[in-house]
C-alpha positions in Angstrom: 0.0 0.0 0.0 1.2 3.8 -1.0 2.0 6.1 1.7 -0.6 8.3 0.3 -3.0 5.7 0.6 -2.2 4.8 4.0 -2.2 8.9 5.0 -5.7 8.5 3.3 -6.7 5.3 5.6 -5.4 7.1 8.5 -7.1 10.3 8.2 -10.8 8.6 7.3 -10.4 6.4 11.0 -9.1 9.7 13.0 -12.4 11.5 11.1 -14.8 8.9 12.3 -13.2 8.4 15.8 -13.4 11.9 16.4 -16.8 11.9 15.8 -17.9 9.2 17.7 -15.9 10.6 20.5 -17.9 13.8 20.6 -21.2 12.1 20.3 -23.0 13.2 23.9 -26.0 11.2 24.9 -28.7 12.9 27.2 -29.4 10.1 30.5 -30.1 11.8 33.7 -29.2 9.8 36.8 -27.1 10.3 40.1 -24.1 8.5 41.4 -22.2 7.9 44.5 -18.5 7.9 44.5 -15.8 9.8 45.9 -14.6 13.2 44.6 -10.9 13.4 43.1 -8.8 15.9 41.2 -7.4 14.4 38.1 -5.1 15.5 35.5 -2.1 17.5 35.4 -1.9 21.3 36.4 -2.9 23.8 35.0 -5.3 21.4 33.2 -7.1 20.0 35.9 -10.8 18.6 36.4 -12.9 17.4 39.1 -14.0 13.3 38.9 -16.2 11.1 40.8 -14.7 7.0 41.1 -17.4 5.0 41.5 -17.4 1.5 43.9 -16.3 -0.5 40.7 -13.1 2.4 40.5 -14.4 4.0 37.3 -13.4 7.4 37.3 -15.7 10.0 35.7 -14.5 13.5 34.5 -17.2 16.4 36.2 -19.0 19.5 34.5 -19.9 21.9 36.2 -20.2 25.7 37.4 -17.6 27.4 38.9 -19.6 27.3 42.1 -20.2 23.9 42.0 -16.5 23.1 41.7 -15.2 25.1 44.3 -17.7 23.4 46.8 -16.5 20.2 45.6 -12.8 21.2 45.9 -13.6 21.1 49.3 -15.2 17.6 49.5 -12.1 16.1 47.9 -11.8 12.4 49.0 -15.3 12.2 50.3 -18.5 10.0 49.1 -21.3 12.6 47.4 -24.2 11.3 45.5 -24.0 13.5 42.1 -26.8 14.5 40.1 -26.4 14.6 36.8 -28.1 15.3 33.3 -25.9 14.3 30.9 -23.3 12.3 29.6 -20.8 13.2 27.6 -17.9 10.8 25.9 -14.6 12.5 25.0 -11.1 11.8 24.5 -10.7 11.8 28.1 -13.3 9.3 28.8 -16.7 9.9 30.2 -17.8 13.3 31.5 -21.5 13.8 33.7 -22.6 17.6 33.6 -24.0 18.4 37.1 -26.9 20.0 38.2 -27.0 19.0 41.8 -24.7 16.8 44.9 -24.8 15.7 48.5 -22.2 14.7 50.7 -22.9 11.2 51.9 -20.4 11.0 54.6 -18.3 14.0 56.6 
């Protein structure tokens, strides 16, 4: 096979992953887990690891986040109304959360 067409072969898979990965899917549900901050700074995000140790990215408002900044390592029961799978793996956007335990 010719570089070109293997550039060609290439490109048409990166097209079609790319657009799978942005594909969101609107499920609202809650889930318990305990509130980390992933990533590397200054690129940072909040995540919730469930009971099976499934980490999953957090949206939300810059409210939101800062009380959650402050729940780091605790169980909360998370709100959420959508799901959203990126690059990065699964992201839930937030509406509401609870601290389970103190």
């Amino acid at each position: 096979m010719s570089s070109v067409a293997k550039t060609v072969v290439l490109l048409s898979v990166v097209l079609v992953g790319v657009n799978c990965a942005g594909e969101k899917e609107t499920v609202k549900g809650t889930i318990q887990g305990t509130i980390y901050v992933v990533g590397n700074e200054p690129f940072t995000s909040l995540a919730v690891e469930d009971s099976q140790g499934k980490m999953l990215r957090l949206s939300v408002s810059k409210e939101v986040r800062q009380q959650l900044l402050g729940l780091q390592g605790r169980k909360v029961e998370v709100r959420y109304s959508k799901i959203d799978t990126t690059a990065d793996g699964i992201t839930l956007s937030v509406d509401k959360f609870r601290e389970i335990s103190p």
